[in-house]
C-alpha positions in Angstrom: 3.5 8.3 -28.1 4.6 5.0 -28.7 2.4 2.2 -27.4 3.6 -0.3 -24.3 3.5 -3.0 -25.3 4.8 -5.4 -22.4 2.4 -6.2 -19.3 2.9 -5.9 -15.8 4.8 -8.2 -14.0 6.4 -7.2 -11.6 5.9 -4.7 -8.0 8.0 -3.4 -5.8 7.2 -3.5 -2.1 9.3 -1.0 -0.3 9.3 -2.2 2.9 12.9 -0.8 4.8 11.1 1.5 7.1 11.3 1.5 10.9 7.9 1.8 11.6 8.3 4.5 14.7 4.9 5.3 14.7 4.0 1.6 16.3 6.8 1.9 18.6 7.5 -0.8 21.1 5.6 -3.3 18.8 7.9 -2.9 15.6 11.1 -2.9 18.3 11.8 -6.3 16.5 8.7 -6.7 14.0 8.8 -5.1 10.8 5.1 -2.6 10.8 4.6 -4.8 7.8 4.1 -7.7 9.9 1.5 -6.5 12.3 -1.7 -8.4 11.8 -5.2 -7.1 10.1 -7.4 -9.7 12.1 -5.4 -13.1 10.6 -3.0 -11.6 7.8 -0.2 -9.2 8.0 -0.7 -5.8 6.1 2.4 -7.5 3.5 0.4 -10.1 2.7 -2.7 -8.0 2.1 -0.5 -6.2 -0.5 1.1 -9.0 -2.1 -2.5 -10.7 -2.8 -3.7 -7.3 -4.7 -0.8 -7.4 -6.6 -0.8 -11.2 -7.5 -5.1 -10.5 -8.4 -3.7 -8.0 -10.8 -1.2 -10.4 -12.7 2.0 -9.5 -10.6 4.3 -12.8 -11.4 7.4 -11.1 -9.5 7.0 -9.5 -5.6 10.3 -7.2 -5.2 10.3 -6.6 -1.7 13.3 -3.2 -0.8 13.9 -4.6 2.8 16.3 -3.9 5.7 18.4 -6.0 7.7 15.8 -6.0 10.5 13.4 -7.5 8.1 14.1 -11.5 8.2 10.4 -12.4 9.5 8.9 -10.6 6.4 11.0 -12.5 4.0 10.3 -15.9 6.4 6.8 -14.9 6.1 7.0 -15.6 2.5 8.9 -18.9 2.4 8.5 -22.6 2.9 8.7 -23.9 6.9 8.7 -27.3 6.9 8.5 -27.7 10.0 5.0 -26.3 10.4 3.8 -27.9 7.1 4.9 -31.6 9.1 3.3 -30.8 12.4 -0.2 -29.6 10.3 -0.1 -32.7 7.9 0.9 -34.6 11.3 -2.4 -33.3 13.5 -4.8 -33.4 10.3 -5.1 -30.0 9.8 -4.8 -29.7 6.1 -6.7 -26.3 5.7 -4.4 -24.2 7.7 -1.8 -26.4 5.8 -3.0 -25.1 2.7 -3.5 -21.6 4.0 0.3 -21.8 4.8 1.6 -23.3 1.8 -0.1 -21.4 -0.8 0.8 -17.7 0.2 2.4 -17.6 -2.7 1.4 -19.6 -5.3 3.0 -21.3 -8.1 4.4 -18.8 -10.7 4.7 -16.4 -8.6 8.5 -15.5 -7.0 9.8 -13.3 -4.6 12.8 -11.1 -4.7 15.0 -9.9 -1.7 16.7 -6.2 -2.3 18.7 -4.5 0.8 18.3 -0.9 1.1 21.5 0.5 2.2 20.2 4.0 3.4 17.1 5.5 4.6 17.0 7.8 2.0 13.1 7.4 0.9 10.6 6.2 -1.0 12.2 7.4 -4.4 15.7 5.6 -3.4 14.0 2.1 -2.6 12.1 1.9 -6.1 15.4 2.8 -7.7 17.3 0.4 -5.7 14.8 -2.5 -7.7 16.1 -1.2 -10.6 18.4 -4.2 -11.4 15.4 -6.1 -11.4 13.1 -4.1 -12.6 14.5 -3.4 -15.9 12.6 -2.0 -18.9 9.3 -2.9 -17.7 6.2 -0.8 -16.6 6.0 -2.1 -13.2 3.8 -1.4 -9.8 4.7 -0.1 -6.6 2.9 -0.8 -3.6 2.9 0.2 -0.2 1.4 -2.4 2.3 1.0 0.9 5.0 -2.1 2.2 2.6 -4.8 -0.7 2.9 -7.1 -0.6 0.3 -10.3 -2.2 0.4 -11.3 -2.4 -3.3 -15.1 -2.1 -4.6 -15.6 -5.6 -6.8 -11.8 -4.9 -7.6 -8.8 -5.0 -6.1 -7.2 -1.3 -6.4 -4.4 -2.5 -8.4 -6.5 -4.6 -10.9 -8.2 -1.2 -11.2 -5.3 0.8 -12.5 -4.0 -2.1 -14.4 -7.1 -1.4 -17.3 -6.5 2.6 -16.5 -3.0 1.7 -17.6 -4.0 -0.5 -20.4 -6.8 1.6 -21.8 -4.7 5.3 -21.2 -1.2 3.6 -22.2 0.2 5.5 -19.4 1.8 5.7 -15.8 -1.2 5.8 -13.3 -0.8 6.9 -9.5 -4.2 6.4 -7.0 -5.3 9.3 -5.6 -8.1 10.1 -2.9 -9.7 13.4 -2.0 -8.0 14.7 1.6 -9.3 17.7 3.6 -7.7 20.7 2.7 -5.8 21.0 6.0 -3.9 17.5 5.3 -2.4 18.0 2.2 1.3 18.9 4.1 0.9 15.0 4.7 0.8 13.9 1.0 1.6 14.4 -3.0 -0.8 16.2 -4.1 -1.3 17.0 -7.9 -3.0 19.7 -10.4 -5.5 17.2 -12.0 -6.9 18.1 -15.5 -10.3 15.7 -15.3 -11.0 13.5 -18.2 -14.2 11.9 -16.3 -14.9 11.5 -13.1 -12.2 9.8 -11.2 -9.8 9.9 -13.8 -7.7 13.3 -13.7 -4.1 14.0 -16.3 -1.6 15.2 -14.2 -0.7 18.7 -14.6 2.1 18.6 -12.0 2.9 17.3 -8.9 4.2 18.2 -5.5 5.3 16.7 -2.3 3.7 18.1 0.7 2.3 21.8 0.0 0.9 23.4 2.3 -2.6 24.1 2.1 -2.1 27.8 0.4 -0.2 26.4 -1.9 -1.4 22.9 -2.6 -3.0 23.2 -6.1 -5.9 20.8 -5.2 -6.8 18.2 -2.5 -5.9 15.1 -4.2 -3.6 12.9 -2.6 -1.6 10.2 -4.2 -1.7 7.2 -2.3 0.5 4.2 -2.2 -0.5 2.4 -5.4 1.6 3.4 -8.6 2.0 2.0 -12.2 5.0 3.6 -13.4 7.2 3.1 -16.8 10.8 2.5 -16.4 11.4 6.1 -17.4 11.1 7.1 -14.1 14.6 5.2 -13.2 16.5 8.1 -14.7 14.8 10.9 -12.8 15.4 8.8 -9.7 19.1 9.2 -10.4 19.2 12.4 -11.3 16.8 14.7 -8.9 18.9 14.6 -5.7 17.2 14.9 -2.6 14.2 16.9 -1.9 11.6 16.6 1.1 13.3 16.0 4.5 16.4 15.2 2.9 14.8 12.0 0.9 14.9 11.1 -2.7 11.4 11.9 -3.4 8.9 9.3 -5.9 7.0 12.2 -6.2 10.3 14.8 -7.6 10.6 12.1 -10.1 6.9 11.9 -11.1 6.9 15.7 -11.6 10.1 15.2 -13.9 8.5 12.4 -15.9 5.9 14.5 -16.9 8.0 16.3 -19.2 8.3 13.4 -21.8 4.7 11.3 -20.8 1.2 11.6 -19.8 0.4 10.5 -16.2 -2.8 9.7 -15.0 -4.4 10.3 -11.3 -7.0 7.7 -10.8 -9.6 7.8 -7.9 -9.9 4.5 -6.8 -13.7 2.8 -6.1 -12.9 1.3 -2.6 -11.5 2.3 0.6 -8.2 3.2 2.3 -7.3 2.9 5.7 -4.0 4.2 6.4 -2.3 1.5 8.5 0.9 4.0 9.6 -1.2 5.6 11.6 -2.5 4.2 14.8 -6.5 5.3 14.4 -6.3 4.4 10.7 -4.7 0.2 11.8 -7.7 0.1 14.4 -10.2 1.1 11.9 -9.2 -1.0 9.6 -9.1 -4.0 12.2 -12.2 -3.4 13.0 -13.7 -3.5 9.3 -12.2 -6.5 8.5 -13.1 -8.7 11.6 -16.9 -7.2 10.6 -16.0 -8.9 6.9 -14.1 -12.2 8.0 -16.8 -15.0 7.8 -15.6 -16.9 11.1 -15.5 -13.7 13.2 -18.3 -10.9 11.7 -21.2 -11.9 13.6 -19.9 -12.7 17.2 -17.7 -9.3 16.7 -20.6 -7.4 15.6 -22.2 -8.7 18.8 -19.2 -7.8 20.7 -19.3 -4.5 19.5 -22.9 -3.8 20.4 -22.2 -4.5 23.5 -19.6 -2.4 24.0 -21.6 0.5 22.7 -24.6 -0.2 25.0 -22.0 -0.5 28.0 -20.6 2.9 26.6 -24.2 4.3 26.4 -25.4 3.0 29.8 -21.9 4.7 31.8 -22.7 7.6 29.9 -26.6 8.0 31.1 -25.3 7.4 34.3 -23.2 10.1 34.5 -25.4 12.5 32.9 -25.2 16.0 35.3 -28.3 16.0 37.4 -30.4 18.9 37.3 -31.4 21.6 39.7 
């Protein structure tokens, strides 16, 4: 197989979702934007990527999506009042959210058609390059490193597209990719095949691809060329499975952990880890919490059934 030669550079963020699982809050706030503690789940995803060498954030947005892409750019209005009141660190906080070298790009989705139609709609952009896709929904709290600067040396070492995958219980793999890994060493599986939501019969194991990918730009012609698939969507995963057929692909289970931020128990959870990380915030909300536990634990005492 011939050897890639050019790095990563670039990630696509696809971001054009409607979010109606956090419905009346993403009424006029992309689900992108809702906050882990001090940080919206976008930014989250864009540090990872800019950890692992990203120079170029594509972000495949809809037209309800202006705060994302006002997120990301210069207010000079706040930078003034800041520099104005002497608050220079939460000027620097604000300035550097992107820092220098880094740029981001602004794609319209036309349809709802899926996650395979907004990676091909980076395409212009994209190029000929091996490039990451990352979705901000799946939070991933990396062990030592980022998730992303994980697969990067998978990618480097296997000369290969790499997708994460996590073990799921047997009953959710409807919810999720799943491939037919062939392990190399532990946590790092060739890819067989590939399908998009089996049922549990069928589902040839319980590992789950998750929203990290380091793809060639193969894949672009299989994303033109597969139709639609699952619920009517041009399916990432339909074009994984066809991409097989001419390289290797590598599952990689990820050290670190996921909290799956589309779902309402999976955004608390992660809220709640992170405030017991944040270095202003960890001890008083640790406090906070046992308090709420031994409140919890006190009503529940109380109300114990009397016996007879």
């Amino acid at each position: 197989m011939e050897k890639i030669q050019k790095p990563i550079r670039k990630a696509v963020f696809p971001v054009a979702g409607l979010g109606t699982r956090f419905l009346p809050a993403t009424k006029a706030s992309p689900k992108e934007m809702l906050p882990i503690v001090d940080k919206p789940l976008i930014q989250y995803a864009a540090e990872e990527a800019i950890a692992a060498g990203i120079e170029q954030l594509i972000f495949v947005t809809s037209s309800s999506k202006r705060s994302l892409e006002d997120h990301f750019d210069k207010n000079q209005e706040l930078e003034d009042e800041l520099t104005r009141r002497g608050k220079y660190d939460l000027l620097s906080m604000t300035k550097n959210i992107v820092p220098a070298g880094v740029s981001c790009i602004y794609i319209r989705q036309p349809e709802a058609l899926g996650l395979g139609h907004a990676v091909l709609c980076a395409k212009p952009v994209v190029g000929d390059e091996p490039f990451a896709v990352i979705l901000a929904d799946d939070l991933i709290d990396g062990k030592e490193y980022p998730c992303l600067t994980q697969m990067v040396h998978i990618f480097e070492k296997q000369n290969g597209s790499v997708i994460a995958v996590e073990e799921v219980p047997k009953q959710d793999t409807a919810r999720y990719g799943i491939i037919e890994p062939h392990t190399l060493y532990e946590g790092l599986h060739g890819v067989q095949s590939i399908i998009e939501k089996p049922s549990p019969e069928k589902a040839p194991s319980n590992l789950a691809v998750v929203g990290r990918y380091l793809l060639t730009p193969a894949i672009f012609k299989y994303l033109e060329t597969i139709g639609r698939g699952a619920g009517g969507e041009i399916q990432l995963t339909d074009a994984i499975a066809g991409l097989l057929a001419e390289e290797h692909i590598f599952g990689y289970e990820f050290k670190g952990t996921r909290y799956d931020c589309g779902s309402k128990i999976g955004y608390l959870k992660a809220t709640v880890s992170y405030a017991l990380q944040h270095p202003n915030l960890r001890e008083s909300f640790q406090d906070y919490l046992k308090e709420v536990h031994n409140n919890h634990l006190s009503d529940d005492l109380v109300n114990l059934p009397c016996r007879k």
